[in-house]
gemmi code that builds the backbone of each chain (N, CA, C; Angstrom):
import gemmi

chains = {
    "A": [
        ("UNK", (37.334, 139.101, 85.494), (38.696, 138.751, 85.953), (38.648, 137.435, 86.719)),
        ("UNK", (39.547, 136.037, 86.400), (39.559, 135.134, 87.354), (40.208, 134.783, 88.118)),
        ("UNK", (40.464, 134.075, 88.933), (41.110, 133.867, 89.970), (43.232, 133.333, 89.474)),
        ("UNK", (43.614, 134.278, 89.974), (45.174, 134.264, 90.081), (45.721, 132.983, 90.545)),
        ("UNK", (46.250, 131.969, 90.192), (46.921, 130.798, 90.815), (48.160, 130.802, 90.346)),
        ("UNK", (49.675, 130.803, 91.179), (50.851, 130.336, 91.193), (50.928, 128.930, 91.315)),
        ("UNK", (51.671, 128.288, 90.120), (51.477, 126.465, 90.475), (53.364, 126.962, 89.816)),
        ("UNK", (53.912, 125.654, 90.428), (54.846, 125.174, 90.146), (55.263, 124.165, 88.492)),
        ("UNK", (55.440, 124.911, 87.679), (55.672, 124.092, 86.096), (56.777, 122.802, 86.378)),
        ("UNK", (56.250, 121.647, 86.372), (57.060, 120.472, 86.083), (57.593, 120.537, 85.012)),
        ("UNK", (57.057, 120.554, 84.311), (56.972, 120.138, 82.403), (56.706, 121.649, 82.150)),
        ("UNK", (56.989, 122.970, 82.094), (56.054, 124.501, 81.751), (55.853, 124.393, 80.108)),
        ("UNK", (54.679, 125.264, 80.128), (53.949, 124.988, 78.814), (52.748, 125.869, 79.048)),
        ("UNK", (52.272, 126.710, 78.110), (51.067, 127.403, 77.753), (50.071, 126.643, 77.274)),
        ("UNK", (48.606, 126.545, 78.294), (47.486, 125.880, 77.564), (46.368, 126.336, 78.017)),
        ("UNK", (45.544, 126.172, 77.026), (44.292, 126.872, 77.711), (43.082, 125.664, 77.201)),
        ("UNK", (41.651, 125.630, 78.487), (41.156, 125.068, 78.261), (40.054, 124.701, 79.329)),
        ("UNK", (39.275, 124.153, 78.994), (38.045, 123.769, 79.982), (39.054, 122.951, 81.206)),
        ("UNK", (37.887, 123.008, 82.456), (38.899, 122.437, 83.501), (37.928, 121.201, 83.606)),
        ("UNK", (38.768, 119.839, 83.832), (38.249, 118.816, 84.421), (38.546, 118.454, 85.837)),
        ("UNK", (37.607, 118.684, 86.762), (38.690, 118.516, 88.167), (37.995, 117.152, 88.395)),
        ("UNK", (39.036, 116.804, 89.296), (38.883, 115.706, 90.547), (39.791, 115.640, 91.618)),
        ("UNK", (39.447, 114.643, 92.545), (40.124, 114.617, 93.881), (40.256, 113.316, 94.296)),
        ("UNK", (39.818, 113.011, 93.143), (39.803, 111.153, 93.442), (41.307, 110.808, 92.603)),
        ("UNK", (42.367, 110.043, 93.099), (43.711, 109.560, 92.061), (43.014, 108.976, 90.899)),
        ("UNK", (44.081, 109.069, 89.752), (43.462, 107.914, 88.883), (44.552, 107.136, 87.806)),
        ("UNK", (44.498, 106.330, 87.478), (45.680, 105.274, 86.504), (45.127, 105.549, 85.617)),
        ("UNK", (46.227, 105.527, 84.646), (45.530, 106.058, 83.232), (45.514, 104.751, 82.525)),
        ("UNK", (46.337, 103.769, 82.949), (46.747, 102.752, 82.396), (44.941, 101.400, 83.272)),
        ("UNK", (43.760, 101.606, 82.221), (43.225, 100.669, 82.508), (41.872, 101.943, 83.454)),
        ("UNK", (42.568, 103.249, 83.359), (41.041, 104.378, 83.363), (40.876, 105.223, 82.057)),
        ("UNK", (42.177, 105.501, 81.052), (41.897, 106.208, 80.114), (41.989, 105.354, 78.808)),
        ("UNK", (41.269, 105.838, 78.024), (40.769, 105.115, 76.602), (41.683, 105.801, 75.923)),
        ("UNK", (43.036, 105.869, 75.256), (43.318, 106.774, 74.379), (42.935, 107.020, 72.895)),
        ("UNK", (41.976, 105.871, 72.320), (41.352, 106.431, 71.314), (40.374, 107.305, 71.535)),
        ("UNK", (40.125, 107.497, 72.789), (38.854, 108.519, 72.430), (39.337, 109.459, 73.477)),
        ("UNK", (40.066, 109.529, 74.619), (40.364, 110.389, 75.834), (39.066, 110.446, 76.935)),
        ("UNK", (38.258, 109.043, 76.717), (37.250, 108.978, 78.012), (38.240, 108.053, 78.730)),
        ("UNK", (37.938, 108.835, 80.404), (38.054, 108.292, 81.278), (37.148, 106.972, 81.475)),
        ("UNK", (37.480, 106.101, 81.352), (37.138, 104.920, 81.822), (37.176, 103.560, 82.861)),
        ("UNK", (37.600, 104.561, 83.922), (37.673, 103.742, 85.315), (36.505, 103.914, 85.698)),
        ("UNK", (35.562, 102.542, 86.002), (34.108, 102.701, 86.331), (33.923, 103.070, 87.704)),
        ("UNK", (35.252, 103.138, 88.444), (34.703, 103.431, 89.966), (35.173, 104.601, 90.278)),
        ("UNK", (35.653, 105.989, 88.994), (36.583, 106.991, 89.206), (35.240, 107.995, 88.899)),
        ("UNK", (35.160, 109.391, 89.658), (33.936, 109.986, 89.594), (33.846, 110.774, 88.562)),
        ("UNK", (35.196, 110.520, 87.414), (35.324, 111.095, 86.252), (34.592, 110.637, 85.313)),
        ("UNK", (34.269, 108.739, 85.178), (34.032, 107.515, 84.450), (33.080, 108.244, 83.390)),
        ("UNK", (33.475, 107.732, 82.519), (32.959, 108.213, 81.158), (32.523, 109.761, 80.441)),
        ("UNK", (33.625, 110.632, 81.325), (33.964, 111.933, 80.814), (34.739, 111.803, 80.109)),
        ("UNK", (35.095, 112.873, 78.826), (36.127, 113.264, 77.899), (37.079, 114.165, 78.282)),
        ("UNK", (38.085, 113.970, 78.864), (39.478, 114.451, 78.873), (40.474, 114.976, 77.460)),
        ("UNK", (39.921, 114.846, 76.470), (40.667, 114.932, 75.442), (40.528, 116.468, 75.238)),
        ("UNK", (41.778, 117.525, 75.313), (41.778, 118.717, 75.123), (41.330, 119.624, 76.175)),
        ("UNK", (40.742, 118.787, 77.439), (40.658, 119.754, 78.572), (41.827, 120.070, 79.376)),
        ("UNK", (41.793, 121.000, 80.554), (42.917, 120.497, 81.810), (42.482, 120.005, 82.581)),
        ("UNK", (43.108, 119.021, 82.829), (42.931, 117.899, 83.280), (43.681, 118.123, 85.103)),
        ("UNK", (42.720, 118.198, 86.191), (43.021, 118.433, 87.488), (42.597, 117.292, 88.346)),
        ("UNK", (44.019, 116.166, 88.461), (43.984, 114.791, 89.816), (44.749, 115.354, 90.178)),
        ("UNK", (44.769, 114.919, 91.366), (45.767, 115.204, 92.407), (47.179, 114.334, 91.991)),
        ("UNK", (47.192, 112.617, 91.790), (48.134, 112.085, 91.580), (47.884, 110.850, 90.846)),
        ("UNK", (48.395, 110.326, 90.086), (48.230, 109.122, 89.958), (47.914, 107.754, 90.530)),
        ("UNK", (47.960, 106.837, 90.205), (47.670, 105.244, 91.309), (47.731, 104.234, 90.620)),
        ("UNK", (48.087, 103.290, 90.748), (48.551, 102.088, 90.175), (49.334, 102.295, 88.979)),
        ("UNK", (49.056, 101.769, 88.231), (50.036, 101.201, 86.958), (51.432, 102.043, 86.427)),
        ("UNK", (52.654, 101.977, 86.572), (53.070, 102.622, 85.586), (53.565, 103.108, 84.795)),
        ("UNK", (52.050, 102.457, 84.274), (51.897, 102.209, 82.204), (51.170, 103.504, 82.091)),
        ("UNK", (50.523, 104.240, 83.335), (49.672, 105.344, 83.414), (50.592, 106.547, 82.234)),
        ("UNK", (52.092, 106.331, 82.483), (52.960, 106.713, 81.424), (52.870, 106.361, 80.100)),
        ("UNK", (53.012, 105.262, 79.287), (52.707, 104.749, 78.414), (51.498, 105.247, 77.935)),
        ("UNK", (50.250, 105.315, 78.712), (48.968, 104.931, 78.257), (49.091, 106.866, 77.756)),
        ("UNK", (49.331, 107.600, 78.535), (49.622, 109.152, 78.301), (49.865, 109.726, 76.802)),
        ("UNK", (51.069, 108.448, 76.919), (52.198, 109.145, 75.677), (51.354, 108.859, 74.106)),
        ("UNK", (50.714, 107.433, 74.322), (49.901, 107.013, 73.363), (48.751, 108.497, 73.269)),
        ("UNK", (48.313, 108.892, 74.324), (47.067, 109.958, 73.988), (47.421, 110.690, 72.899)),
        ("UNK", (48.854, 111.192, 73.773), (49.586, 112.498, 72.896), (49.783, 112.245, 71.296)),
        ("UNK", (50.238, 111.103, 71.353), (50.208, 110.690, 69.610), (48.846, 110.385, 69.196)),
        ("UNK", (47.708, 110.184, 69.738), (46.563, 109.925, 68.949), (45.607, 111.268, 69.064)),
        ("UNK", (46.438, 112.089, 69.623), (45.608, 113.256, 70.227), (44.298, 113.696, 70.967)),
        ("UNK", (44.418, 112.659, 71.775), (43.433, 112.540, 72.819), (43.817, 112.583, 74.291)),
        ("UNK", (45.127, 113.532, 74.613), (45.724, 113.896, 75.558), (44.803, 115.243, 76.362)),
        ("UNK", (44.994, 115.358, 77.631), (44.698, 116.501, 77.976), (45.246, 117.569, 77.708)),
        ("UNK", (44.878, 118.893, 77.326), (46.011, 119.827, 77.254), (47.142, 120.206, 78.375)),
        ("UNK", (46.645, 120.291, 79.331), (47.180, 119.841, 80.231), (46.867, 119.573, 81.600)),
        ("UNK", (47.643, 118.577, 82.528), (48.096, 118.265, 84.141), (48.040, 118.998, 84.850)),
        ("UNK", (47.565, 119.403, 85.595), (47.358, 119.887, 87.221), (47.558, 118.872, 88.150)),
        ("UNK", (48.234, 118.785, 88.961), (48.574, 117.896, 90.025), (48.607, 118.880, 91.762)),
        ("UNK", (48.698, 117.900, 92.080), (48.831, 118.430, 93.889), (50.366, 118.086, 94.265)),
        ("UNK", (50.917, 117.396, 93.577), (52.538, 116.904, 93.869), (53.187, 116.794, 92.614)),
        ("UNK", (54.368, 116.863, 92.875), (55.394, 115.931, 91.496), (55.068, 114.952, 91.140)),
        ("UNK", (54.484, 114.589, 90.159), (53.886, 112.866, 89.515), (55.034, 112.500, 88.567)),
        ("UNK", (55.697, 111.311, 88.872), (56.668, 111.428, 87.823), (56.446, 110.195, 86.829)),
        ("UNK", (54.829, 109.545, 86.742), (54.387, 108.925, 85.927), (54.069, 109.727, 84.636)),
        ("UNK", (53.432, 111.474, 85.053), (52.791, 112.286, 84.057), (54.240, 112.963, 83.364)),
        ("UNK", (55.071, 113.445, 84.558), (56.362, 113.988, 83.903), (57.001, 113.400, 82.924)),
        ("UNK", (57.476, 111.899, 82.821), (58.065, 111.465, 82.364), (56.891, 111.046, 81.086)),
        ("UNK", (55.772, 111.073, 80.531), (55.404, 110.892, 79.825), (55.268, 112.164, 78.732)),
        ("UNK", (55.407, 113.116, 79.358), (55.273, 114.312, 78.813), (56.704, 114.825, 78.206)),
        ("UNK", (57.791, 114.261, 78.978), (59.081, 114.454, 78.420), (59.711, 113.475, 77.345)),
        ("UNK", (59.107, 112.258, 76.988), (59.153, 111.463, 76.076), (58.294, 111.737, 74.840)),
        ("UNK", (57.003, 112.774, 75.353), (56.476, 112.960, 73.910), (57.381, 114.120, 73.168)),
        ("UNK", (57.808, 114.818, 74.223), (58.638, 116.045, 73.896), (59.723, 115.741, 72.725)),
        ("UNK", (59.950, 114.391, 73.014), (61.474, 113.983, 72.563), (61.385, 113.066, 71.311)),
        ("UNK", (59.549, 112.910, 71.099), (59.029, 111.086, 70.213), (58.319, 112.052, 69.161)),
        ("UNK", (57.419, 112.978, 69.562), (56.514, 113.921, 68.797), (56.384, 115.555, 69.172)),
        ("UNK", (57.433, 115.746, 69.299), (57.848, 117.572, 69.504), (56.589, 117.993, 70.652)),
        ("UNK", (55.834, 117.140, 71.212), (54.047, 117.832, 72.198), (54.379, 117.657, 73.508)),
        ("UNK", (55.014, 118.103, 73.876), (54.941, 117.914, 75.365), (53.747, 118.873, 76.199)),
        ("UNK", (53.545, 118.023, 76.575), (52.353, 118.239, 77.901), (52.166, 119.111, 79.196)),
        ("UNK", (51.801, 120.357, 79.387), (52.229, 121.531, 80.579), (51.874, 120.642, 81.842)),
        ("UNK", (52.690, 119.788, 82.546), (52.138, 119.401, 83.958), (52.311, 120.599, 85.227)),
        ("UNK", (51.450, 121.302, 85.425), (51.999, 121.850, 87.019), (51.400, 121.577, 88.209)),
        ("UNK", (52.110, 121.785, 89.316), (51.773, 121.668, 90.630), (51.082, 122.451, 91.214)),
        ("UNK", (50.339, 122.827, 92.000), (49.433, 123.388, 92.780), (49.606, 123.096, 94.497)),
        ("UNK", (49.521, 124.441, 95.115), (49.251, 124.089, 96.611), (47.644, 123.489, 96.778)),
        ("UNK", (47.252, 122.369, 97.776), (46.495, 121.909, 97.546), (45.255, 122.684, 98.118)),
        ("UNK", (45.348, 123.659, 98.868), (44.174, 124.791, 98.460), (43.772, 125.363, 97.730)),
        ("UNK", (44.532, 125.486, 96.788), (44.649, 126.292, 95.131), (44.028, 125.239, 94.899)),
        ("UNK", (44.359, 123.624, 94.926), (43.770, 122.820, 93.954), (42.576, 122.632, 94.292)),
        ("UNK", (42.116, 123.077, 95.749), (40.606, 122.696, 96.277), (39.633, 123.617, 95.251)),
        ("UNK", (40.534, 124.628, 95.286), (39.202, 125.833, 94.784), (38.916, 125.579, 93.309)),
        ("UNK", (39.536, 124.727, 92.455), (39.648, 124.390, 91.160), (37.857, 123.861, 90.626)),
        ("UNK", (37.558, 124.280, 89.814), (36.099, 123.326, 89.287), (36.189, 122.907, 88.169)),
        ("UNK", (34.999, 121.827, 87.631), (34.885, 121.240, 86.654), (34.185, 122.554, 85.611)),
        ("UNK", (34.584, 122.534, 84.148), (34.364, 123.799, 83.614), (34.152, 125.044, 83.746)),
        ("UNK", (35.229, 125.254, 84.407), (36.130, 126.664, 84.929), (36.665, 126.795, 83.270)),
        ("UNK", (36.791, 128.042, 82.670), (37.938, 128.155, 81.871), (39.572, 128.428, 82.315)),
        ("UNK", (40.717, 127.485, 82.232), (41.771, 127.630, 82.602), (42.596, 128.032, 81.385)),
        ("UNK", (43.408, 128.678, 82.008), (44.663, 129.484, 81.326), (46.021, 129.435, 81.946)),
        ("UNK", (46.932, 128.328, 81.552), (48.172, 128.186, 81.853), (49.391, 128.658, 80.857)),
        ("UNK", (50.063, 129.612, 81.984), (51.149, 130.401, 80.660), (52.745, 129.651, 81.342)),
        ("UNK", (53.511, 129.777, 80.265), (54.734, 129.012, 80.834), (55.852, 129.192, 82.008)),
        ("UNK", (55.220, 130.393, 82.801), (55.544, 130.416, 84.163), (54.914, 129.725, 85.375)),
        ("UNK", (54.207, 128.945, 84.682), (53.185, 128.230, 85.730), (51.990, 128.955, 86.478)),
        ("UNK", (51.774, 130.491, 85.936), (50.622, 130.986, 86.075), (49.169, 130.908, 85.716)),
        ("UNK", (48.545, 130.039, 86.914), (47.168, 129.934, 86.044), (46.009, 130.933, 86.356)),
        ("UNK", (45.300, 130.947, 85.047), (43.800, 131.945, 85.371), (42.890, 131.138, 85.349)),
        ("UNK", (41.830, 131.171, 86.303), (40.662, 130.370, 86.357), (39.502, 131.369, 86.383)),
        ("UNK", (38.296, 131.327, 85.369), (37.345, 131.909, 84.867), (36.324, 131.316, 84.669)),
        ("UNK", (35.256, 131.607, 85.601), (34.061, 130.971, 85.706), (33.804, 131.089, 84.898)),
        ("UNK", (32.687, 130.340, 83.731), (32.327, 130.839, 82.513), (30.255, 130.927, 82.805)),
    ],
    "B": [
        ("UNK", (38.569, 69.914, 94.234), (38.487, 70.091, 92.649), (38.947, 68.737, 92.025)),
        ("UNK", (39.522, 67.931, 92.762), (40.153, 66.542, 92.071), (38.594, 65.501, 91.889)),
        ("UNK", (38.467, 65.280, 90.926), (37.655, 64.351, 90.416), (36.534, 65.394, 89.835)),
        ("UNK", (36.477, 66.550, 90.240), (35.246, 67.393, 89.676), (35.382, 67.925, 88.475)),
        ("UNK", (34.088, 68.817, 87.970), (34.516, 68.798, 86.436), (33.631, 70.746, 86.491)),
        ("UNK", (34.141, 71.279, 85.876), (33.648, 72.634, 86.002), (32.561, 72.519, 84.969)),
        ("UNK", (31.239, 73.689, 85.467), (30.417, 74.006, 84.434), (30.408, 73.980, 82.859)),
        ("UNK", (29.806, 73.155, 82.149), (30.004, 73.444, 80.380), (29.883, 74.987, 80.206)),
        ("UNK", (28.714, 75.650, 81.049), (28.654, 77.172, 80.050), (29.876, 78.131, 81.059)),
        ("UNK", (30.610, 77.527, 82.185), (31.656, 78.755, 82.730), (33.315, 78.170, 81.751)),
        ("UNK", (33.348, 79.509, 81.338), (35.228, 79.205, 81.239), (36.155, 79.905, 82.932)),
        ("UNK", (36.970, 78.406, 82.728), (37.531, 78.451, 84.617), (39.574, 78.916, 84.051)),
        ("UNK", (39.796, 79.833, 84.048), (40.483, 80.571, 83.442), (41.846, 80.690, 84.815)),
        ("UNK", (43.006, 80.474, 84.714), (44.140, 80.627, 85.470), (45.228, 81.057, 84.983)),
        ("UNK", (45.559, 82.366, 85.639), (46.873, 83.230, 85.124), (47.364, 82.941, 86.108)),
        ("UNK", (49.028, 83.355, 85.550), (49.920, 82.557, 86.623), (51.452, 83.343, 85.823)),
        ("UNK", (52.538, 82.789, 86.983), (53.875, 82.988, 86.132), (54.458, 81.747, 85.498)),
        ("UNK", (55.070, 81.671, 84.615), (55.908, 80.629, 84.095), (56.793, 79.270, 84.899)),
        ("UNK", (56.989, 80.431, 86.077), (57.550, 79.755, 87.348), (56.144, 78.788, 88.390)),
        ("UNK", (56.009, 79.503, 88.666), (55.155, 78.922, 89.203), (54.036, 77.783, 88.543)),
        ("UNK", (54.134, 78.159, 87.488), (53.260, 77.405, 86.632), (53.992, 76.004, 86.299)),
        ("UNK", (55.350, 75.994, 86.708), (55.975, 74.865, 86.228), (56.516, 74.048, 87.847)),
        ("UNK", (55.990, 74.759, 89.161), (56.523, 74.421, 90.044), (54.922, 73.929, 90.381)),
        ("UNK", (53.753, 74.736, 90.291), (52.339, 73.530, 90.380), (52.393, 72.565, 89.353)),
        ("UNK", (53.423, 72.105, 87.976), (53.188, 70.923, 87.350), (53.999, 70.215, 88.130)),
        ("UNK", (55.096, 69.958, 88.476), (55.872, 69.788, 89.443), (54.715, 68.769, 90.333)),
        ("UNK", (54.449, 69.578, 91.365), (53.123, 68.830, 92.351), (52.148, 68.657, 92.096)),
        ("UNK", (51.728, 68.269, 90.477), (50.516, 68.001, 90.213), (49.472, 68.421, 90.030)),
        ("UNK", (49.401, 70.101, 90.338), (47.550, 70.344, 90.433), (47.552, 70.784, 89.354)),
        ("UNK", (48.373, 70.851, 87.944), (48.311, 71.412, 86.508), (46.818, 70.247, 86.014)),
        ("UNK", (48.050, 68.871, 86.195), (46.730, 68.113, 85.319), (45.360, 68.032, 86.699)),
        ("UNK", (45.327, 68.005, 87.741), (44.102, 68.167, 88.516), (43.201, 69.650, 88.153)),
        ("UNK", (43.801, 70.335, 87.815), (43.043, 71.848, 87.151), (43.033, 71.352, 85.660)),
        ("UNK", (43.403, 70.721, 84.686), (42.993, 70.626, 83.308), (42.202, 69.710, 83.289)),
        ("UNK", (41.668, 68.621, 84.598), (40.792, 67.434, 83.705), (39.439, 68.558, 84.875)),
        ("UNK", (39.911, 69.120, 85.617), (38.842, 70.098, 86.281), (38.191, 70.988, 84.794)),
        ("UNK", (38.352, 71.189, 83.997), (38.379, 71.849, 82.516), (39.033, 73.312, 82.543)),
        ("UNK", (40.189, 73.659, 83.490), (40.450, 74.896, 83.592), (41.429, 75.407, 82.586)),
        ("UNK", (41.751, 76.012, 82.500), (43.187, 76.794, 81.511), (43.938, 77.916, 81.787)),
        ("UNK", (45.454, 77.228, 82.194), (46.487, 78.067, 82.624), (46.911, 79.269, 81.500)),
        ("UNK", (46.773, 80.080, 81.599), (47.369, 81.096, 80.814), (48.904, 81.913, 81.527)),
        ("UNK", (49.985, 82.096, 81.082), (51.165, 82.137, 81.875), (51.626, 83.505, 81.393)),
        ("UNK", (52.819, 84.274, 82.527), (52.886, 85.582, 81.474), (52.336, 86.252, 81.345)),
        ("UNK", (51.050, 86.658, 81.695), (49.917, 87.891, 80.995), (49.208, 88.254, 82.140)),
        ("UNK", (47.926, 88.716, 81.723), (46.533, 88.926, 82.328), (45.816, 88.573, 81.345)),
        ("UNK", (44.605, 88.447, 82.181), (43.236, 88.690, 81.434), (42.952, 90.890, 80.515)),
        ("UNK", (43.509, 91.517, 80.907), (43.200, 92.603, 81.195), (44.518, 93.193, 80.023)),
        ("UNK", (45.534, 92.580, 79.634), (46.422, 92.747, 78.844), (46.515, 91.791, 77.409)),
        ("UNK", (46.270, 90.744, 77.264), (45.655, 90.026, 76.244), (44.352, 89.190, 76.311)),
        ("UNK", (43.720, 89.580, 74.844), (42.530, 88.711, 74.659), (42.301, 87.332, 74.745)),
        ("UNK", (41.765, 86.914, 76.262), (41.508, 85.898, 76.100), (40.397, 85.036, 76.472)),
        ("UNK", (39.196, 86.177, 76.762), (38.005, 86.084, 76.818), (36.838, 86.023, 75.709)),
        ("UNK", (36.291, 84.954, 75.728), (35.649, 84.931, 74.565), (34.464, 86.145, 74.687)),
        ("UNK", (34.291, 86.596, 73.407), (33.225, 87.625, 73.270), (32.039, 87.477, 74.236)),
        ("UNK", (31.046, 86.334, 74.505), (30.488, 85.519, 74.898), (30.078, 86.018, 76.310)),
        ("UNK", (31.845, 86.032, 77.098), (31.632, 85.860, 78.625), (31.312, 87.856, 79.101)),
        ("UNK", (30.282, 87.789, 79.434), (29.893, 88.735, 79.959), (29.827, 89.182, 81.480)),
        ("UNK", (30.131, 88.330, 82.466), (30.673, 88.100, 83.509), (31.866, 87.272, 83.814)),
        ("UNK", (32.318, 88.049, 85.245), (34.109, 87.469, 85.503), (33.678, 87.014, 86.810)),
        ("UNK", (33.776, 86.333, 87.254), (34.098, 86.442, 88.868), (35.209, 85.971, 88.864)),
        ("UNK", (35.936, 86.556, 90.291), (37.695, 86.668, 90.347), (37.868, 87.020, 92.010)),
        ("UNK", (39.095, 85.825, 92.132), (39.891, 86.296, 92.925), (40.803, 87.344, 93.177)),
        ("UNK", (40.562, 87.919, 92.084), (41.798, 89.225, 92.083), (41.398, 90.469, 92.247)),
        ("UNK", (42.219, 90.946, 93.012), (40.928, 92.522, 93.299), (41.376, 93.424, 91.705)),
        ("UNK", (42.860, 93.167, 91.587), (43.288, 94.222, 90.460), (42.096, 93.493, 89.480)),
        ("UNK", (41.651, 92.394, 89.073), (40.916, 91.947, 87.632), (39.313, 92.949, 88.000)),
        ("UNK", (39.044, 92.265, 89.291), (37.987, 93.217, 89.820), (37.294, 94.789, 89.335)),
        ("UNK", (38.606, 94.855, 90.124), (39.127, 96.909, 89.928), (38.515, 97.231, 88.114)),
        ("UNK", (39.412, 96.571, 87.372), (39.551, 97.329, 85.802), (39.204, 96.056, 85.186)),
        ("UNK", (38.241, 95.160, 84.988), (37.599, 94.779, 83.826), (36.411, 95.417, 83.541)),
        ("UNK", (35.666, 96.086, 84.233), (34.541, 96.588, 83.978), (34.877, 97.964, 82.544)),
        ("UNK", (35.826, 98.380, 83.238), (36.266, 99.467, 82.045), (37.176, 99.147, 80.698)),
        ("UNK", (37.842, 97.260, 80.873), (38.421, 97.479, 80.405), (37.982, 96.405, 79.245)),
        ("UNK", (37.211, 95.564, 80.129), (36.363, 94.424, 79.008), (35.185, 94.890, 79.169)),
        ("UNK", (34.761, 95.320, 79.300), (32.886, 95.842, 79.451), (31.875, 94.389, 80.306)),
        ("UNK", (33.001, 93.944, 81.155), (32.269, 92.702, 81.946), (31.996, 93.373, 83.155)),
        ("UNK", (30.775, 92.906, 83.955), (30.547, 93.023, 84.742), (31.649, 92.297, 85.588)),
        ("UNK", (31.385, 92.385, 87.411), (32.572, 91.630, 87.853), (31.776, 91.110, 89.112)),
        ("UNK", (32.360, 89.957, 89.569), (31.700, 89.341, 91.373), (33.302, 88.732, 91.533)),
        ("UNK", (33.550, 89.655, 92.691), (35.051, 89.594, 93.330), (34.427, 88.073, 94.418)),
        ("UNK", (34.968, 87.074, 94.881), (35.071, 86.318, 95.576), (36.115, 85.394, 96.027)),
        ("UNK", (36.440, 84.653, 97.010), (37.271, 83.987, 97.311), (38.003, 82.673, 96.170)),
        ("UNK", (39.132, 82.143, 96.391), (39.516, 81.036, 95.080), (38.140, 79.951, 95.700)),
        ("UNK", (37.663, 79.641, 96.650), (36.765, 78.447, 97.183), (35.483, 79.204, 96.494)),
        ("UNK", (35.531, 80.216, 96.342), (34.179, 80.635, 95.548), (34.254, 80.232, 94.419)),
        ("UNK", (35.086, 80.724, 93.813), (35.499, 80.929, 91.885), (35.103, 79.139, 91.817)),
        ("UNK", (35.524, 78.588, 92.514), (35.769, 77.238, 92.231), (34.266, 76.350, 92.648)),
        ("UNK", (33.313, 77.076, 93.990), (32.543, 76.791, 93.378), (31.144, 76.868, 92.595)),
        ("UNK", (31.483, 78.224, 92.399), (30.617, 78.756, 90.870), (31.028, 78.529, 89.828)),
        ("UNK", (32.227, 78.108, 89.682), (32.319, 77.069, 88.207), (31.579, 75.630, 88.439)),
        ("UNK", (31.672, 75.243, 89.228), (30.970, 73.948, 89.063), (29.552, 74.100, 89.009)),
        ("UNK", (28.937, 75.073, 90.084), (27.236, 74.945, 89.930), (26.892, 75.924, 88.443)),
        ("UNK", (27.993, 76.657, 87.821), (27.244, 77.175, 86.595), (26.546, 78.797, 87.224)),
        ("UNK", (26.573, 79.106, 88.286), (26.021, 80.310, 88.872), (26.968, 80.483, 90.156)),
        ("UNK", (26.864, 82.412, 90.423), (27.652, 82.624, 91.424), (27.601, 81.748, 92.720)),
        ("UNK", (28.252, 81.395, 93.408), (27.730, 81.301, 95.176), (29.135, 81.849, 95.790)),
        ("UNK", (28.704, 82.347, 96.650), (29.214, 83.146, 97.454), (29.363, 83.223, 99.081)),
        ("UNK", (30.700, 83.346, 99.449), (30.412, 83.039, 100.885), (30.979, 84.345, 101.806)),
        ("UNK", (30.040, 85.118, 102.000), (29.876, 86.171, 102.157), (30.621, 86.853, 103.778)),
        ("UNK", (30.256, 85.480, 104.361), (30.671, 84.998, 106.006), (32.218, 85.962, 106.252)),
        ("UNK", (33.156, 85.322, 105.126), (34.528, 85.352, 105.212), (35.204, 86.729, 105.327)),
        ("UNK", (34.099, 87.828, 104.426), (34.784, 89.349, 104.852), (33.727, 90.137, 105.813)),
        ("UNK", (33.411, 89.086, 106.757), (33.171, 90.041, 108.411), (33.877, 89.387, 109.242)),
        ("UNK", (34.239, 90.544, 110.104), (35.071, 89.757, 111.249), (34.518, 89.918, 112.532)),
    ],
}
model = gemmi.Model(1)
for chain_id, residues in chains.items():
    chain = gemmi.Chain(chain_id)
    for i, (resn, *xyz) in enumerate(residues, 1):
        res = gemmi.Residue()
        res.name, res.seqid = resn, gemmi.SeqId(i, " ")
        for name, pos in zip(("N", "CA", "C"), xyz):
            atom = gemmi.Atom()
            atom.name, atom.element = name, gemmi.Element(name[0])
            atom.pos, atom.b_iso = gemmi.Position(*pos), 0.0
            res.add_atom(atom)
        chain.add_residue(res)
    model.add_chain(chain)
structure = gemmi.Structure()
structure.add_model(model)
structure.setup_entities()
């Protein structure tokens, strides 16, 4: 059995998937590659991990934003995360996720998290987000 | 930089706005930066269009944003320094650096 988390659905959406955490912000616009979904900000403690099909856990975005743009492109090349975990409302990730909704039927599950919930989060945890914004986290 | 001539092997590279780019021709330092061998690029970045030759494998820059994301985004290494730096490690052809300026 894993751990019970209530997050708040920005965008709600069912996804399941390996967890990528961090705690470091990051721009997607000039850290993510969308042909391939590596993180590629060399000073981000993600740098040269694959994001493509995991959930994907920053706290918020930072600089650019094209961090929108650069998103929406994933989603069409399919090298998007399944989905956003955030610590706040990001309305760089929202609004990219509601344009794919509207460009290529995929919108993207972003939810919120209290940021103790988001502390306890790890890197390949199995996560399970259902469209109430309920997540399961399962050590594997 | 007036009468000097930048390194043959550095390209001495200047982004800028349209405005501004026409308010330094205005006062002159356009042609004092082109017989310097530099090149205004207007409108852009380095980091948004190609305009680094394959070649240059190092940047040094005044800019912290070029700093920040060329490493990930051109696969260049980077040496952040002052414009009195950039200007004069183009001329000697190698970094120099004046290191003095970020302690206080």
């Amino acid at each position: 059995m894993g751990k019970l988390i209530q997050g708040h659905p920005i965008i709600p959406g069912s996804a399941e998937g390996e967890g990528l955490v961090t705690h470091e912000p990051l721009s997607f616009w000039g850290g993510y590659d969308y042909h391939t979904g590596e993180i590629t900000d060399r000073r981000h403690p993600l740098s040269g991990q694959i994001a493509a099909g995991k959930i994907l856990a920053v706290p918020f975005t930072r600089g650019s934003s094209t961090t929108t743009a650069v998103l929406l492109e994933a989603v069409r090349a399919g090298t998007a995360p399944a989905a956003i975990i955030t610590t706040d409302v990001d309305s760089f990730f929202a609004l990219a996720s509601i344009v794919a909704n509207v460009m290529y039927q995929s919108p993207i599950p972003i939810i919120v998290v209290a940021s103790d919930d988001f502390a306890g989060l790890r890197t390949g945890d199995m996560i399970n987000i259902d469209e109430e914004g309920w997540i399961i986290e399962s050590r594997v | 930089m007036v009468g000097m001539k930048k390194h043959p092997d550095v390209q001495y590279l200047v982004t800028s706005s349209r405005e501004m780019n026409e308010l330094a021709e205005k006062a002159g330092y356009v042609t004092v930066l082109e017989s310097f061998g530099g090149r205004v690029t207007v409108d852009t970045c380095i980091l948004a269009t190609p305009m680094l030759p394959p070649a240059i494998k190092t940047i040094m820059t005044n800019s912290a944003k070029y700093a920040y994301y060329a490493p990930g985004m051109l696969g260049t290494s980077v040496v952040f320094g002052s414009l009195e730096d950039c200007v004069r490690s183009a001329i000697a052809g190698h970094v120099v650096r004046d290191n003095s300026i970020w302690v206080s």
